[in-house]
C-alpha positions as CSV (number, residue, x, y, z in Angstrom):
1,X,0.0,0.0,0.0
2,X,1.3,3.5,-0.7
3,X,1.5,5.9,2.1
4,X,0.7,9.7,2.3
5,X,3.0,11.9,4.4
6,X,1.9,15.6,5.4
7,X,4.6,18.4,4.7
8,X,5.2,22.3,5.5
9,X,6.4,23.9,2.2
10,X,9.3,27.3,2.8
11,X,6.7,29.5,1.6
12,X,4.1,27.5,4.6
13,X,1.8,26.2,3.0
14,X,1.3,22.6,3.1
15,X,1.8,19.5,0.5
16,X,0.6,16.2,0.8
17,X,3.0,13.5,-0.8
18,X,1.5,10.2,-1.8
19,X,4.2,7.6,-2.5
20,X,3.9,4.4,-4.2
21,X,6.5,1.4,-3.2
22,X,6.6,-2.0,-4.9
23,X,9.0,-4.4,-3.5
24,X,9.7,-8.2,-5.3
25,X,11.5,-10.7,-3.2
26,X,11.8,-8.2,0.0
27,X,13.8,-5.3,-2.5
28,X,12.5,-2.0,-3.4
29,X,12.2,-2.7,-7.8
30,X,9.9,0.5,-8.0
31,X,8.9,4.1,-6.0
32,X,7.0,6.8,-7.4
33,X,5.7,9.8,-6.0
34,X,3.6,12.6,-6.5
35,X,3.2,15.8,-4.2
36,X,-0.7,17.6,-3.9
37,X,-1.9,20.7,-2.6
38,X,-4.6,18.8,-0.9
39,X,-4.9,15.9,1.1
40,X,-8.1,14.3,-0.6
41,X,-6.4,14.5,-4.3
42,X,-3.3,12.8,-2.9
43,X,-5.5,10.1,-1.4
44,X,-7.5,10.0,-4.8
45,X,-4.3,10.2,-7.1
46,X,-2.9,6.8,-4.8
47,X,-5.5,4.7,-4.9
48,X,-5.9,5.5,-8.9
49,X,-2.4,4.7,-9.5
50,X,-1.9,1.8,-7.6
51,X,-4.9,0.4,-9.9
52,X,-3.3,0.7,-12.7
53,X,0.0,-0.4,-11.8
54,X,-1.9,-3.5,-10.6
55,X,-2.6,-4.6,-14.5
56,X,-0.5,-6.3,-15.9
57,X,2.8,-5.7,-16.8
58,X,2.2,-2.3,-15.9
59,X,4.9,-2.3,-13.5
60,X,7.7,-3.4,-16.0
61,X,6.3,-1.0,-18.2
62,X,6.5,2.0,-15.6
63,X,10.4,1.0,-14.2
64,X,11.6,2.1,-17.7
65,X,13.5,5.2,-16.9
66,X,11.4,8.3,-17.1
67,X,13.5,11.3,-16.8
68,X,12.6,15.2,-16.9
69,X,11.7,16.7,-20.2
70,X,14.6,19.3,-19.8
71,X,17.0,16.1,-19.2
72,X,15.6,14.9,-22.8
73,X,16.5,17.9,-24.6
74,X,20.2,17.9,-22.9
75,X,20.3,14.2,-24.0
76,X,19.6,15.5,-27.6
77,X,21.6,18.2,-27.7
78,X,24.7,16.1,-26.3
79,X,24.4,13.3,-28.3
80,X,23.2,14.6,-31.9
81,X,26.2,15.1,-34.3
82,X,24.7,18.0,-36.2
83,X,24.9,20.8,-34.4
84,X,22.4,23.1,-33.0
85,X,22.0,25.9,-34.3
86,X,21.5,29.1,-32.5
87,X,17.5,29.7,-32.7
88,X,17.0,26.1,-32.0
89,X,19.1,26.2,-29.0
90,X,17.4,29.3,-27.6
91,X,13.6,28.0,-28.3
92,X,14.9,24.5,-26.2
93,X,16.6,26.1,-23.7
94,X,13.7,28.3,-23.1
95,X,11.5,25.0,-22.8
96,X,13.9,23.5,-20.2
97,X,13.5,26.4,-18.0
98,X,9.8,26.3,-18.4
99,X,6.7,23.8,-16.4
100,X,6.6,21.2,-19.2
101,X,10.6,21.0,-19.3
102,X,10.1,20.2,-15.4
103,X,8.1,17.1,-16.1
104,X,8.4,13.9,-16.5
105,X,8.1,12.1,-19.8
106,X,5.5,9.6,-19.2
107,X,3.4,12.8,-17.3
108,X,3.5,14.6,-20.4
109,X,0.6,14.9,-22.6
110,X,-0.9,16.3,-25.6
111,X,-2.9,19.0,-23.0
112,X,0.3,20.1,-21.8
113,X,1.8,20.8,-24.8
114,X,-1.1,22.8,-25.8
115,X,-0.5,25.0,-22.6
116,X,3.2,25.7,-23.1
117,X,2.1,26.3,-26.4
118,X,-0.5,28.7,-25.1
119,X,1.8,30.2,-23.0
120,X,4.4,31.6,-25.0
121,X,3.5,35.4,-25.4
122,X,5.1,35.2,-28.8
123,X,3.7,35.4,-32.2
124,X,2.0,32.8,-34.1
125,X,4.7,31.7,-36.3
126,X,7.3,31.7,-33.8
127,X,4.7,28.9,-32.0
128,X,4.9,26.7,-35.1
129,X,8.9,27.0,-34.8
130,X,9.1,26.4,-31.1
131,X,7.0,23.2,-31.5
132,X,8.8,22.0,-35.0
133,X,12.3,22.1,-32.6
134,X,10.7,20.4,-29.4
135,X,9.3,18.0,-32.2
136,X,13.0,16.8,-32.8
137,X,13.0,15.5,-29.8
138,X,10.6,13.9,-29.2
139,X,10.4,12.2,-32.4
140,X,13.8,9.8,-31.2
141,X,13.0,9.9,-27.4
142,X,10.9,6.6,-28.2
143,X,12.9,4.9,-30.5
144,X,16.3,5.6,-29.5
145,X,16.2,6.1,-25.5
146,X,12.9,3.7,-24.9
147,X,11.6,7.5,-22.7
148,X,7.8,7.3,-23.0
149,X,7.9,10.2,-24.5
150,X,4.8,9.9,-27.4
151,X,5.0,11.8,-30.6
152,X,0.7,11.5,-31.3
153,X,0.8,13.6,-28.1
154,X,2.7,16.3,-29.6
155,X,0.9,15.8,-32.8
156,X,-2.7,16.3,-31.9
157,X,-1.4,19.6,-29.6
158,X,-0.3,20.9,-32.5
159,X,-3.6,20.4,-34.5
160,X,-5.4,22.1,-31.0
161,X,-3.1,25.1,-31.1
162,X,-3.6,25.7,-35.3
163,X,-6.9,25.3,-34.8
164,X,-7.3,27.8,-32.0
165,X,-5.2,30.4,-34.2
166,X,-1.8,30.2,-31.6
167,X,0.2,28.6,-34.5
168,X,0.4,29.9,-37.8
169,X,3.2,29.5,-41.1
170,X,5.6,32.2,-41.2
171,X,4.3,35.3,-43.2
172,X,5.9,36.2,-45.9
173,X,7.5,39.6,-46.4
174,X,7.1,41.7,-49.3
175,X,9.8,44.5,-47.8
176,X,12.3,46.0,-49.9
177,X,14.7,48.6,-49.4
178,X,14.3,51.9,-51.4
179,X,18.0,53.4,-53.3
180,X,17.8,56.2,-50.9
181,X,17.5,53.7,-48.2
182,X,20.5,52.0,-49.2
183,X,22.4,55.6,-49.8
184,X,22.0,56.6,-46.3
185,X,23.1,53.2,-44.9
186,X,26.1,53.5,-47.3
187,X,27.0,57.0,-46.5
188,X,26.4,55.7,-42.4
189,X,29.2,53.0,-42.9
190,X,31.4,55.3,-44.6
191,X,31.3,58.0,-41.4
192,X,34.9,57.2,-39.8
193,X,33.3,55.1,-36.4
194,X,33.5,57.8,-33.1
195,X,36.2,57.0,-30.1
196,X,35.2,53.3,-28.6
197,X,33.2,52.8,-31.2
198,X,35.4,50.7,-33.8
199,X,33.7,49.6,-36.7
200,X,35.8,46.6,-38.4
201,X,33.2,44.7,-39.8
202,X,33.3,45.5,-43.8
203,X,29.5,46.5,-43.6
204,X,29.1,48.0,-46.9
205,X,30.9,44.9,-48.5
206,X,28.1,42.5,-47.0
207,X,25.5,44.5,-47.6
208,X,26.0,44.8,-51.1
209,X,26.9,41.1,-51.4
210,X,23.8,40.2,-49.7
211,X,22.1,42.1,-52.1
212,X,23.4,41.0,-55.3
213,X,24.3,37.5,-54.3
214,X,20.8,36.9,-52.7
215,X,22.9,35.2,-50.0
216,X,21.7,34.7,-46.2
217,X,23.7,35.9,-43.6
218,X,25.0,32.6,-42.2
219,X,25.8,31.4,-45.9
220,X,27.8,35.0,-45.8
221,X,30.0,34.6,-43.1
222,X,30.6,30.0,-43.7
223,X,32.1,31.0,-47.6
224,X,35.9,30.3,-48.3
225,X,38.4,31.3,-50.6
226,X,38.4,27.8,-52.1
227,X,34.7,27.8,-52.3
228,X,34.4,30.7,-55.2
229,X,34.5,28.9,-58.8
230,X,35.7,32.4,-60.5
231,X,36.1,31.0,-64.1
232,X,32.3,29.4,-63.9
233,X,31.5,32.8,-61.7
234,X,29.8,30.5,-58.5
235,X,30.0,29.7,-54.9
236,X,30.2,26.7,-53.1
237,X,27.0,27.4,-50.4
238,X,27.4,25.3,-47.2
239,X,24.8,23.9,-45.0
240,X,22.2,25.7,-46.7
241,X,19.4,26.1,-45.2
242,X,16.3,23.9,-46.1
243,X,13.2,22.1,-44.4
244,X,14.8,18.7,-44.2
245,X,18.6,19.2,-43.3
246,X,20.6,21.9,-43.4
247,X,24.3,20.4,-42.3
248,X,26.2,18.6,-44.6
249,X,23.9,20.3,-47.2
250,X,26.5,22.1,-49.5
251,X,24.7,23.6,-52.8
252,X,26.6,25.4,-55.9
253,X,25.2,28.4,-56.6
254,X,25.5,30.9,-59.4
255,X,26.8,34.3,-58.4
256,X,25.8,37.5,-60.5
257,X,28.9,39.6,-61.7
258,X,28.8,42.2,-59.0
259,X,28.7,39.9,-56.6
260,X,31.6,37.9,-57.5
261,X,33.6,41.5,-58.2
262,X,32.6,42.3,-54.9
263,X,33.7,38.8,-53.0
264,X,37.6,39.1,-55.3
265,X,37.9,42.9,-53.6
266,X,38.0,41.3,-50.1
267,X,41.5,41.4,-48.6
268,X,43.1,37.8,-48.3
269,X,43.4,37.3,-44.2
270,X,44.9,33.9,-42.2
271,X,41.3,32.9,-41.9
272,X,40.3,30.9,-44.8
273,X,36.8,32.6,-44.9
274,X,36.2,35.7,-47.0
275,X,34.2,37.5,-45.0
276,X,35.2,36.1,-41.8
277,X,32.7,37.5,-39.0
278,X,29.8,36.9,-36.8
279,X,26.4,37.1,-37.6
280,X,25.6,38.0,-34.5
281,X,27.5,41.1,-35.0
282,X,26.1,41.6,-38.8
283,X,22.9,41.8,-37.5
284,X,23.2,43.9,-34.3
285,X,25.3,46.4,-36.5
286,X,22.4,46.7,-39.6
287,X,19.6,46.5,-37.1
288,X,21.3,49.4,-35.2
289,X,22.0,51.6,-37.9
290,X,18.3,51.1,-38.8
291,X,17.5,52.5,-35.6
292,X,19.6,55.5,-36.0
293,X,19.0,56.8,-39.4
294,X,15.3,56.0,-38.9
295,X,14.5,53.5,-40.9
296,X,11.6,51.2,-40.0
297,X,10.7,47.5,-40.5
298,X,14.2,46.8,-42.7
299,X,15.9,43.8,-42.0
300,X,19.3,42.3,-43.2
301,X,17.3,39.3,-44.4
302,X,14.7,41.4,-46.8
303,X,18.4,41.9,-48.7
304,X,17.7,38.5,-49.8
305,X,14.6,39.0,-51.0
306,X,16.0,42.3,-52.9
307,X,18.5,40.1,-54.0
308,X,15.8,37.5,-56.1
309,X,13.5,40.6,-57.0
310,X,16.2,42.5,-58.8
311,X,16.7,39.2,-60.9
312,X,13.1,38.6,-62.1
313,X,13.0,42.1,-62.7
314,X,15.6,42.0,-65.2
315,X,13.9,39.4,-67.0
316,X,15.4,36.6,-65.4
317,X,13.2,33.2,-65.8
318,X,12.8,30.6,-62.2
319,X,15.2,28.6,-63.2
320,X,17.6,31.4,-63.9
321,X,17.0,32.8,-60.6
322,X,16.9,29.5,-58.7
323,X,20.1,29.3,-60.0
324,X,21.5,32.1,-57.8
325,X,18.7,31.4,-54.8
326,X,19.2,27.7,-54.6
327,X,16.2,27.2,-53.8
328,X,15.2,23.5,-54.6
329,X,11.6,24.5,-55.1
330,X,10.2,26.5,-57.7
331,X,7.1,27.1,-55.5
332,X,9.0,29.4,-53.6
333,X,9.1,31.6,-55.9
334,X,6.6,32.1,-57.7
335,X,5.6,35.2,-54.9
336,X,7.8,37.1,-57.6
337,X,6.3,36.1,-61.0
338,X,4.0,39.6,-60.5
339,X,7.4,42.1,-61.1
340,X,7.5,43.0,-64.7
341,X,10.5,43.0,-66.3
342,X,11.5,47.0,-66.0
343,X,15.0,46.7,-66.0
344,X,17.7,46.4,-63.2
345,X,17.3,49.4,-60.8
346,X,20.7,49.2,-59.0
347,X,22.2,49.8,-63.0
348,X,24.9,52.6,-62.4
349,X,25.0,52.1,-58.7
350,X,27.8,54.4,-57.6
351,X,28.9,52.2,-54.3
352,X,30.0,49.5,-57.1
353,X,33.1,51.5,-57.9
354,X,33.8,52.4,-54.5
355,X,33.4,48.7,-53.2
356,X,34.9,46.8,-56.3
357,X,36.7,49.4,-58.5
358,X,37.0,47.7,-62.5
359,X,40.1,47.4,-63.6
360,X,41.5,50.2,-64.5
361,X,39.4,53.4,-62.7
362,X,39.9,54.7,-59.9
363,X,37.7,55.3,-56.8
364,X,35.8,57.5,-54.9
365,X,37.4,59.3,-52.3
């Protein structure tokens, strides 16, 4: 029989702990316990429990290890080769720390999910991407560790929550920087950086390449010197980003003149990469030079979506232009088969010359 023991909390309130002990042969093979607010729920919880684990093989089933949720996703992180990448490592870290990552597996179910879900005061389609990365794990909890941990649980939460409107696909965004958008920004990275404020990263360099390249940041900063085919004017992308896998993932890609002039006017360094920085430290400088020139709702990514725009704009067909993308899709983008050809806007550009002079001219002051 279990036994229910009465106990004064630090905050002095009181909990009532029912605990379960099955012994075979005069040993201990099993304890579990289970702490209430209130005495008749521990009593009711006991005597529900020890039905069940009266079926059986219910108690074999129940002395498979059964470890916290958060104990799960350090399992996964410690153990997968790939390597987590940053947003994936901040969303499970932030579901360790929260009530479902202090629960056990086999206490888990598809309610719970639907709270945490619930619970995150995020939008919509960050939802959807904090439950596609807790879905990785629980997907080989099962199969690899034996954790009853159940992936239909996880499944039909995820139905609840689109259904309720708290998860949603990302939206898609249409924002594109204007010329005198870009000028200012240019002009901003050209003003020599103030005393403690050193400004090393090549800014105008990236930006540009982003733009002409169509290139994500993290593709950006992972490209070598050995990766750029200059005679067939292309780039060796690594780990690209797609819906399946990302690592291991390496893509040629097709890169538009100006972006290739702009890649061979990067110094050579020791480190192999051309544009060897952070992306951290990409982002934090465009975001904040946003800030300060006032320009709203411009992000270094929608210099991606520039990027593809320009290209169908200049007549460029979706093969063409997956070409340069890589994306493996057409689908994708056919969100740009409404731009007419009208020609390539960034024809003249004045911060090519500065950035890349051709052979022969000189440059800007």
């Amino acid at each position: 029989m279990g036994t229910i023991s009465e106990r004064k909390r630090r905050d002095g309130s009181i909990g009532y702990t029912a605990q379960i002990r099955r012994k075979q042969g005069g040993v201990i093979v099993y304890t579990e316990a289970k702490t209430f607010d209130r005495a008749p729920a521990a009593r009711a919880w006991l005597a529900k429990r020890e039905k069940e684990l009266d079926q059986p093989g219910a108690l074999e089933s129940a002395k498979q290890e059964d470890p916290l949720l958060s104990e799960v996703i350090d399992r996964y992180i410690r153990e997968s080769i790939q390597p987590v990448r940053r947003t994936k490592q901040q969303a499970l870290n932030k579901i360790q720390k929260s009530t479902i990552g202090r629960m056990r597996c086999s206490q888990i179910a598809s309610q719970h999910y639907v709270s945490f879900g619930q619970s995150l005061k995020v939008q919509p389609q960050t939802v959807s991407n904090y439950l596609a990365h807790l879905g990785a794990v629980v997907l080989v909890a099962r199969p690899a560790w034996g954790y009853p941990l159940h992936a239909s649980e996880l499944s039909d939460a995820r139905i609840v929550l689109r259904k309720l409107g708290y998860t949603s696909k990302s939206k898609q965004r249409d924002r594109r920087p204007t010329l005198e958008e870009l000028d200012r920004i240019m002009e901003y990275y050209g003003i020599p950086p103030s005393r403690g404020n050193k400004r090393t990263v090549p800014m105008r360099a990236i930006i540009a390449f982003a733009i002409f390249s169509a290139r994500r940041q993290e593709e950006i900063t992972r490209i070598r010197w050995e990766d750029l085919d200059v005679a067939e004017s292309r780039v060796l992308v690594r780990d690209m980003k797609h819906p399946e896998s990302k690592v291991g993932n390496d893509t040629w890609c097709d890169l538009p003149p100006e972006a290739l002039r702009i890649a061979l006017a990067q110094p050579r360094t020791s480190d192999e990469r051309i544009f060897p920085f952070k992306v951290t430290t990409i982002s934090a400088s465009f975001s904040r030079a946003g800030q300060i020139l006032g320009i709203k709702d411009l992000h270094f990514h929608d210099l991606r979506h520039e990027g593809a725009s320009r290209l169908f704009e200049m007549g460029w067909n979706i093969p063409h232009v997956a070409a340069v993308t890589g994306h493996r899709h057409w689908t994708s983008l056919k969100r740009y088969t409404h731009l007419r050809h009208s020609g390539d806007r960034f024809a003249g550009w004045k911060w090519m010359d500065i950035l890349a002079p051709a052979p022969n001219s000189s440059s800007p002051a």
